[in-house]
C-alpha positions as CSV (number, residue, x, y, z in Angstrom):
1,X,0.0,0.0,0.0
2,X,2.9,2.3,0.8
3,X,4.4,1.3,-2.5
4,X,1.2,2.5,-4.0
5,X,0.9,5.7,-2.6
6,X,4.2,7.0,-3.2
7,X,4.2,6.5,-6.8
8,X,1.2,8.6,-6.6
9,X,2.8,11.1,-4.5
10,X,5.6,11.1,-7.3
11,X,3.3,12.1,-10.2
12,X,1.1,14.9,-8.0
13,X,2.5,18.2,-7.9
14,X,-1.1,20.2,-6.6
15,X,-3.5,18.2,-5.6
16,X,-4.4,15.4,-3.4
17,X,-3.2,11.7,-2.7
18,X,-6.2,9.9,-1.1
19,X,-6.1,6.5,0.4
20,X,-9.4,4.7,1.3
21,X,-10.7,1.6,3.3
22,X,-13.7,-0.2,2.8
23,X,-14.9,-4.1,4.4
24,X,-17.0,-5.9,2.2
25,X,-18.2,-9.1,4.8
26,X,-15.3,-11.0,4.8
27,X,-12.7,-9.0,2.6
28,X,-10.9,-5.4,2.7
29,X,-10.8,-3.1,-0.4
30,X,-8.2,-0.5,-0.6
31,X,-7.8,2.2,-2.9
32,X,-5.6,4.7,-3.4
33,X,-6.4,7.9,-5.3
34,X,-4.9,11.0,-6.8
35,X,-5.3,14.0,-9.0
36,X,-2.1,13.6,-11.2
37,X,-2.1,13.2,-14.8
38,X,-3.2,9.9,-14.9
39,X,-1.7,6.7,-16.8
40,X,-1.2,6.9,-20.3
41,X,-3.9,4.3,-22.6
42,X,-1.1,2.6,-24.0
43,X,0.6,1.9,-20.9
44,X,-2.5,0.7,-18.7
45,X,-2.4,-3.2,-20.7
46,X,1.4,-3.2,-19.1
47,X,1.2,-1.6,-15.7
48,X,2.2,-4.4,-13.7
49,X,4.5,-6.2,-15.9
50,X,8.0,-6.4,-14.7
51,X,10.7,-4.0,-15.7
52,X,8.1,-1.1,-17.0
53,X,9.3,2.1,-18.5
54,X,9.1,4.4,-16.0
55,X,6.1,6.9,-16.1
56,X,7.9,10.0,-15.0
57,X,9.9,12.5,-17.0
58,X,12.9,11.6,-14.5
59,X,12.5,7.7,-14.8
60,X,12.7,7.1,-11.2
61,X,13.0,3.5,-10.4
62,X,13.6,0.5,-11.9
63,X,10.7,-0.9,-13.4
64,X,9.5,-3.5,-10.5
65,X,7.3,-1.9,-8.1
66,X,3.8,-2.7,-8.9
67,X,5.4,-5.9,-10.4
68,X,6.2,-6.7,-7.0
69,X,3.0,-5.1,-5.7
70,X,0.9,-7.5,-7.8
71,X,2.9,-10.4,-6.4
72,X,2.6,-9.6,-2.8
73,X,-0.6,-9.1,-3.5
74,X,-1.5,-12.2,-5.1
75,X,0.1,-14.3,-2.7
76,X,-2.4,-12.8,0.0
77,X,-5.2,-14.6,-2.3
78,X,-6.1,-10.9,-3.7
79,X,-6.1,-8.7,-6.3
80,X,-5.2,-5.4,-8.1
81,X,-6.0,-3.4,-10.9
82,X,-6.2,-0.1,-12.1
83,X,-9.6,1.5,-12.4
84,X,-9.9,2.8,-16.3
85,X,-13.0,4.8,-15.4
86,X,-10.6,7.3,-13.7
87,X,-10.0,10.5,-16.4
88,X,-7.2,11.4,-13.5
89,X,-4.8,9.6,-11.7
């Protein structure tokens, strides 16, 4: 989750970074939320493949970290995705 929200932090320069909570019976939802640019269309199919271009005009990082947030993830028996509703980030 912290891996999460600081790649949002990275891409908001005014704005907001929002995390939320929500229990649904016997599972946790967490989303996390901003009001950067948002993800390019041609880069959404590839988000969480391993070794990704970096997103940011400074190509921070290395590539891995929602690789590895998808995998820690799915080891917990859960899941992630990006929300392609969202016209922001």
């Amino acid at each position: 989750l912290l891996n999460l929200a600081s790649n949002s932090i990275k891409f908001v320069q005014r704005g907001y970074v929002r995390l939320r909570v929500c229990t649904h019976f016997n599972s946790v939802e967490f989303f996390v939320e901003d009001s950067g640019p948002g993800i390019p269309e041609e880069k959404r199919s590839k988000l969480f493949s391993r070794f990704q271009e970096s997103l940011d005009s400074l190509n921070q990082g290395t590539g891995i970290g929602l690789s590895l947030c998808q995998i820690l993830v799915t080891l917990m028996d859960g899941d992630i995705k990006l929300d392609n509703s969202f016209e922001s980030g």
